[in-house]
N, CA, C and O atoms as a DFTB+ gen file, in Angstrom:
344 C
 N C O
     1  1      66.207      -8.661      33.045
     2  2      67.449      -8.284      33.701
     3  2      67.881      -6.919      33.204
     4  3      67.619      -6.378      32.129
     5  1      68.566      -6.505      34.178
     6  2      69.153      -5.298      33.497
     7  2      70.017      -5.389      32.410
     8  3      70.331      -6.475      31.922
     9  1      70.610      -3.815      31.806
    10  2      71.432      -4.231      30.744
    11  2      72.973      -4.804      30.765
    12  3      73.601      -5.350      29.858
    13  1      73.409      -4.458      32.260
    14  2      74.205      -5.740      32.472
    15  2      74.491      -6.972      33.279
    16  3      75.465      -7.206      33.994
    17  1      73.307      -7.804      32.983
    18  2      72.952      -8.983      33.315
    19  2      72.603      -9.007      35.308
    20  3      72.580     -10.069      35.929
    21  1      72.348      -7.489      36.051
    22  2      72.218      -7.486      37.320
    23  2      70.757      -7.250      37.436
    24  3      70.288      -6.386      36.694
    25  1      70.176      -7.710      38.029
    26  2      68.264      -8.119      38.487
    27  2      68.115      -6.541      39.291
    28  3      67.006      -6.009      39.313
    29  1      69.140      -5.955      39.843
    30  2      68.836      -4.959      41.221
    31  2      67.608      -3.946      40.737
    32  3      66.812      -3.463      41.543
    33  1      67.558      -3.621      38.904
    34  2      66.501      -2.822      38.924
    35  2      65.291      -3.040      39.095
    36  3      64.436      -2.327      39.620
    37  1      65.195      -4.373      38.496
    38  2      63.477      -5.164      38.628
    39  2      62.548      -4.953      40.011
    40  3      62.816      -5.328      41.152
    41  1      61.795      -4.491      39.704
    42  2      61.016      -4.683      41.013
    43  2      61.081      -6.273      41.833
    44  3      61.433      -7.290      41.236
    45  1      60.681      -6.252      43.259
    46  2      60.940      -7.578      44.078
    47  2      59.574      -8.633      43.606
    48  3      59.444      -9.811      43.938
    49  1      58.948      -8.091      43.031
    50  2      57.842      -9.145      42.778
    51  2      58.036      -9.835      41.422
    52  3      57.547     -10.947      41.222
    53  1      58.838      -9.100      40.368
    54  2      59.173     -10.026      39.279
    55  2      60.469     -10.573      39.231
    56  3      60.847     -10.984      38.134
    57  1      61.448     -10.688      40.480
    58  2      62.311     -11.632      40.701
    59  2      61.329     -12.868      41.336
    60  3      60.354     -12.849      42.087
    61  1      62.233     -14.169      40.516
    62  2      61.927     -15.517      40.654
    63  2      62.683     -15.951      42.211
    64  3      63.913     -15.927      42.261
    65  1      61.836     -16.365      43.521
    66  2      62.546     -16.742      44.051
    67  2      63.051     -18.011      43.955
    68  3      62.584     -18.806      43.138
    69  1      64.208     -18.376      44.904
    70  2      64.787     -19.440      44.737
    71  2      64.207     -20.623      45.125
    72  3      64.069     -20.711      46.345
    73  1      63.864     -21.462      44.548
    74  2      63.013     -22.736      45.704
    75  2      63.613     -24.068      45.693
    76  3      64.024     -24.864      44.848
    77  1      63.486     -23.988      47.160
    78  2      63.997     -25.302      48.031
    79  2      63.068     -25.840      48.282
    80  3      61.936     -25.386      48.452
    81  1      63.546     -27.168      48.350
    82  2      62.662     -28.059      48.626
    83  2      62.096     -27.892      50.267
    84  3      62.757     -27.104      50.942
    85  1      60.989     -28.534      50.917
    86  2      60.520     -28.167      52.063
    87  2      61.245     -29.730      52.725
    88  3      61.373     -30.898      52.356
    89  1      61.680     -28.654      54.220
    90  2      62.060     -29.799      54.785
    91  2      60.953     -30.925      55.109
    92  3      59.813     -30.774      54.672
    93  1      61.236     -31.862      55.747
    94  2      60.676     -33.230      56.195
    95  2      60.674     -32.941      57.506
    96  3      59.486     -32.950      57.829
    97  1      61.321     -32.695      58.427
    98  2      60.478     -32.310      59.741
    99  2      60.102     -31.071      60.446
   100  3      60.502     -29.993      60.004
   101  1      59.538     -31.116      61.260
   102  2      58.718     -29.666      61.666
   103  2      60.508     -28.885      62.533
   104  3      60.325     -27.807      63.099
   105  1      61.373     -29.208      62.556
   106  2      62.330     -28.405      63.673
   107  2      63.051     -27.671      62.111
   108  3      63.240     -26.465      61.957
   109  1      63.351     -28.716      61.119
   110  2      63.869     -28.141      60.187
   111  2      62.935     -27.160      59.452
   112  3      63.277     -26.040      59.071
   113  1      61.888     -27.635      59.319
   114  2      60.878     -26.477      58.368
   115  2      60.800     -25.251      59.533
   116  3      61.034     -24.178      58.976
   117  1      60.593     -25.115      60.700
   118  2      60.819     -24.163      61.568
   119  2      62.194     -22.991      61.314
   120  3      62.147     -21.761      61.313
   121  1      63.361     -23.902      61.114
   122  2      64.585     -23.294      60.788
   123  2      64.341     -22.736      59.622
   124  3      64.467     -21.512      59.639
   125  1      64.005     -23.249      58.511
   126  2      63.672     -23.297      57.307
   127  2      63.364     -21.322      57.148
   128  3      64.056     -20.308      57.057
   129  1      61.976     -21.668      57.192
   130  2      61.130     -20.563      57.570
   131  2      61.827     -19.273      58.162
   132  3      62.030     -18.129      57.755
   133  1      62.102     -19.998      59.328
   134  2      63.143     -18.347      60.320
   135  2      64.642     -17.911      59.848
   136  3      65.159     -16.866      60.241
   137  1      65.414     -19.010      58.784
   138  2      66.329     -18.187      58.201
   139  2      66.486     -17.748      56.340
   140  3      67.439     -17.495      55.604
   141  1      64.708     -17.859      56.127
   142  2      63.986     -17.157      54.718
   143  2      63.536     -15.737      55.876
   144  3      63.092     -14.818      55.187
   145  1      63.545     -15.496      56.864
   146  2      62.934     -14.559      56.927
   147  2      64.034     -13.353      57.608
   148  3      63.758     -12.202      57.945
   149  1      64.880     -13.810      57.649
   150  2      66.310     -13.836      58.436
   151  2      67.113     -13.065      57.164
   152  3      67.618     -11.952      57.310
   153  1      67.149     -13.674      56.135
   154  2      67.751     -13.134      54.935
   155  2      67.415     -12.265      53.911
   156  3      68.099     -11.839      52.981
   157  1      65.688     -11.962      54.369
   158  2      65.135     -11.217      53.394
   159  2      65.297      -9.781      53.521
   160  3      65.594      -9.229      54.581
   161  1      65.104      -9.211      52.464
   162  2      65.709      -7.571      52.764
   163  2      64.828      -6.780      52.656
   164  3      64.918      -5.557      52.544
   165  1      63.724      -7.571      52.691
   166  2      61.928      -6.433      53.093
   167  2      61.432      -7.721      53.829
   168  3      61.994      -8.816      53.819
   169  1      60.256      -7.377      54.478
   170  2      58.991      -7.992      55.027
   171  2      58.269      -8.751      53.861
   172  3      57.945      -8.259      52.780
   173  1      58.017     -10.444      54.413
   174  2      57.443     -10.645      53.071
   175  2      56.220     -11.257      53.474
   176  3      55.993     -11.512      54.657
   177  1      55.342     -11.531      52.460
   178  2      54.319     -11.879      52.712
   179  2      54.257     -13.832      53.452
   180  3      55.239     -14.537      53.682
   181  1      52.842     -14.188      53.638
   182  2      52.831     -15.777      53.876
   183  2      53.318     -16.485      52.342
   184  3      54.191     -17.314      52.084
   185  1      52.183     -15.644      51.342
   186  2      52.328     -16.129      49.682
   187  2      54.129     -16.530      49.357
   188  3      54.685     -17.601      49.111
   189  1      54.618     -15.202      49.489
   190  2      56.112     -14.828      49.160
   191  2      57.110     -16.149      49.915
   192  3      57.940     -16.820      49.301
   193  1      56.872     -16.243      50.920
   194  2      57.510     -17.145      51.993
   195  2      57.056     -18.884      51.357
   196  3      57.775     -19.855      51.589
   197  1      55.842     -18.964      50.607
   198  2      55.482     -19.871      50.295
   199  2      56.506     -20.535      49.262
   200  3      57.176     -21.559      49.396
   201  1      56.423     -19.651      48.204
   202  2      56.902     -19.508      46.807
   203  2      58.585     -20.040      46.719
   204  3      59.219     -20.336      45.706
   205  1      58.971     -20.041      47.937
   206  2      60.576     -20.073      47.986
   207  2      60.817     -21.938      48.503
   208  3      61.896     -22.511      48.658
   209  1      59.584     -22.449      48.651
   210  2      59.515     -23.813      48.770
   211  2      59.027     -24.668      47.954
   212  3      58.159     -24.080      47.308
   213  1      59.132     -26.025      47.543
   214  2      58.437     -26.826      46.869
   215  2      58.697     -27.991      47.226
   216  3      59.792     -28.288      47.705
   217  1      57.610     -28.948      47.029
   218  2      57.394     -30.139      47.984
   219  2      55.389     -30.554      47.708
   220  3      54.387     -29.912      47.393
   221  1      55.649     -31.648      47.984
   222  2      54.514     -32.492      47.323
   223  2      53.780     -32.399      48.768
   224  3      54.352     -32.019      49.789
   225  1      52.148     -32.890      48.679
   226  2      51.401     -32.952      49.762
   227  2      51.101     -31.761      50.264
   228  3      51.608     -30.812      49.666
   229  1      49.940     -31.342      51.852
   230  2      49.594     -30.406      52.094
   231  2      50.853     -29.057      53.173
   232  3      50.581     -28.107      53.908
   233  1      51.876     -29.534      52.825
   234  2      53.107     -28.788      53.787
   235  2      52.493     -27.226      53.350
   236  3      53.281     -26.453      53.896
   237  1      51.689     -26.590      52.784
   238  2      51.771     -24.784      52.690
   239  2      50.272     -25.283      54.057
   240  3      49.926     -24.287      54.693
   241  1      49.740     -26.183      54.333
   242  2      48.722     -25.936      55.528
   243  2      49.270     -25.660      56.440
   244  3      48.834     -24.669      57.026
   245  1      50.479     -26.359      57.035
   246  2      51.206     -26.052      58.193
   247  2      52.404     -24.495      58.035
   248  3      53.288     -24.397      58.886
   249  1      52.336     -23.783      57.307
   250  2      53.040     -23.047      57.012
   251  2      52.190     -21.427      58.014
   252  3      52.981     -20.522      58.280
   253  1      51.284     -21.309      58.281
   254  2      50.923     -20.416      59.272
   255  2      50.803     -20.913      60.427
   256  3      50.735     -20.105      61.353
   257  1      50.726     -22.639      60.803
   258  2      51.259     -22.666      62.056
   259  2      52.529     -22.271      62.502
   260  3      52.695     -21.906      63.666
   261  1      53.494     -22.312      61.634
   262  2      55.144     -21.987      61.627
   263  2      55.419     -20.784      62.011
   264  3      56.136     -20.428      62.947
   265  1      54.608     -19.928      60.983
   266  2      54.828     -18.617      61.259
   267  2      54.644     -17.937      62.639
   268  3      55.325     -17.044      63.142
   269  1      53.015     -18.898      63.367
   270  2      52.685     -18.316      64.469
   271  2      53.813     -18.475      65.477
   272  3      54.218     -17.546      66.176
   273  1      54.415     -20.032      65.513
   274  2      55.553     -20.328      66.392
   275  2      56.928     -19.416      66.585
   276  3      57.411     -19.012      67.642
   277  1      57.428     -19.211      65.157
   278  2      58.102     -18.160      65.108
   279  2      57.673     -16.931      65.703
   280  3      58.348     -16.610      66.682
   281  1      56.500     -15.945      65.313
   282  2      56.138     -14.602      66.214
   283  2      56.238     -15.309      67.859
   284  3      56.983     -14.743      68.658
   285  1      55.641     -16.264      68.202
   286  2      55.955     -16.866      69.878
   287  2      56.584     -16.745      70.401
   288  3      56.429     -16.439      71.583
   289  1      57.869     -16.940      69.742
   290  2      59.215     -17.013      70.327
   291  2      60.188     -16.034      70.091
   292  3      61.404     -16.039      70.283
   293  1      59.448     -15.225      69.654
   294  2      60.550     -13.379      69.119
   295  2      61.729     -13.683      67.927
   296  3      62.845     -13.227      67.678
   297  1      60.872     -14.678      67.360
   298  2      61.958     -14.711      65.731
   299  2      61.457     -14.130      64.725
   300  3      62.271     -13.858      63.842
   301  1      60.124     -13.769      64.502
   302  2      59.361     -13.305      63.324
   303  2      58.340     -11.950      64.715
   304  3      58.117     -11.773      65.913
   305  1      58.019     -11.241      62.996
   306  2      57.092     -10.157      63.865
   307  2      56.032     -10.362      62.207
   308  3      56.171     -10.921      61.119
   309  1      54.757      -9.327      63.070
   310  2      53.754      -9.491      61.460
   311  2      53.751      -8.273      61.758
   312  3      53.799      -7.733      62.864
   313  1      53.657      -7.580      60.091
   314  2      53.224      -6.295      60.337
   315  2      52.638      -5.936      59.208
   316  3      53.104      -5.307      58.258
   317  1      51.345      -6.478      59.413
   318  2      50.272      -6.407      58.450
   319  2      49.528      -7.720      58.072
   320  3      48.713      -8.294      58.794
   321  1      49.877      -8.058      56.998
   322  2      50.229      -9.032      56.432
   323  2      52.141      -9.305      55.896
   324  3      52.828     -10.165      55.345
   325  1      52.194      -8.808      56.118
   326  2      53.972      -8.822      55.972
   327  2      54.768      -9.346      56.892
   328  3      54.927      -8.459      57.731
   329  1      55.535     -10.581      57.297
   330  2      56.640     -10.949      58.518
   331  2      57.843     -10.716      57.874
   332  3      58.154     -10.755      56.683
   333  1      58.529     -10.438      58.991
   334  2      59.875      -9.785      58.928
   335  2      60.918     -10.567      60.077
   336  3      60.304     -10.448      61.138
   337  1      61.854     -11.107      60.280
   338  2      62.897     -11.686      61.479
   339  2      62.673     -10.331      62.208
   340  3      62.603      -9.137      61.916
   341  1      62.577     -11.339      63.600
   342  2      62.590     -10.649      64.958
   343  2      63.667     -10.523      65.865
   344  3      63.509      -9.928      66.931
């Protein structure tokens, strides 16, 4: 942290994101997803987008179907490897 207790200098990759648990159904993990990407203040990666969830079982497999649904529907864009809200 900085020297008074504010993160803003750290680079974005050695802030801890916050993690929520992953929702339980696909409309909420959809929401989920599109307002992490909604709030972020750069383009983040699939990894990055991952990291901000936790939850037991294979839920990071379905996590690039999500993404694709989102670019579908003009809520997410990719630009690169990087998505960003659309």
């Amino acid at each position: 942290m900085g020297t008074n207790g504010d993160d803003s200098r750290l680079p974005a990759e050695r802030l801890q994101p916050t993690r929520q648990p992953w929702p339980a159904t696909l409309p909420e993990q959809v929401a989920a997803i599109a307002q992490l990407l909604g709030s972020a203040t750069r383009p983040l990666t699939e990894s990055e987008l991952a990291a901000h969830s936790s939850g037991k079982g294979p839920w990071k497999k379905r996590l690039p179907q999500i993404i694709d649904t989102l670019i579908a529907l003009g809520r997410a864009h990719r630009q690169g490897a990087r998505l960003s809200a659309g």
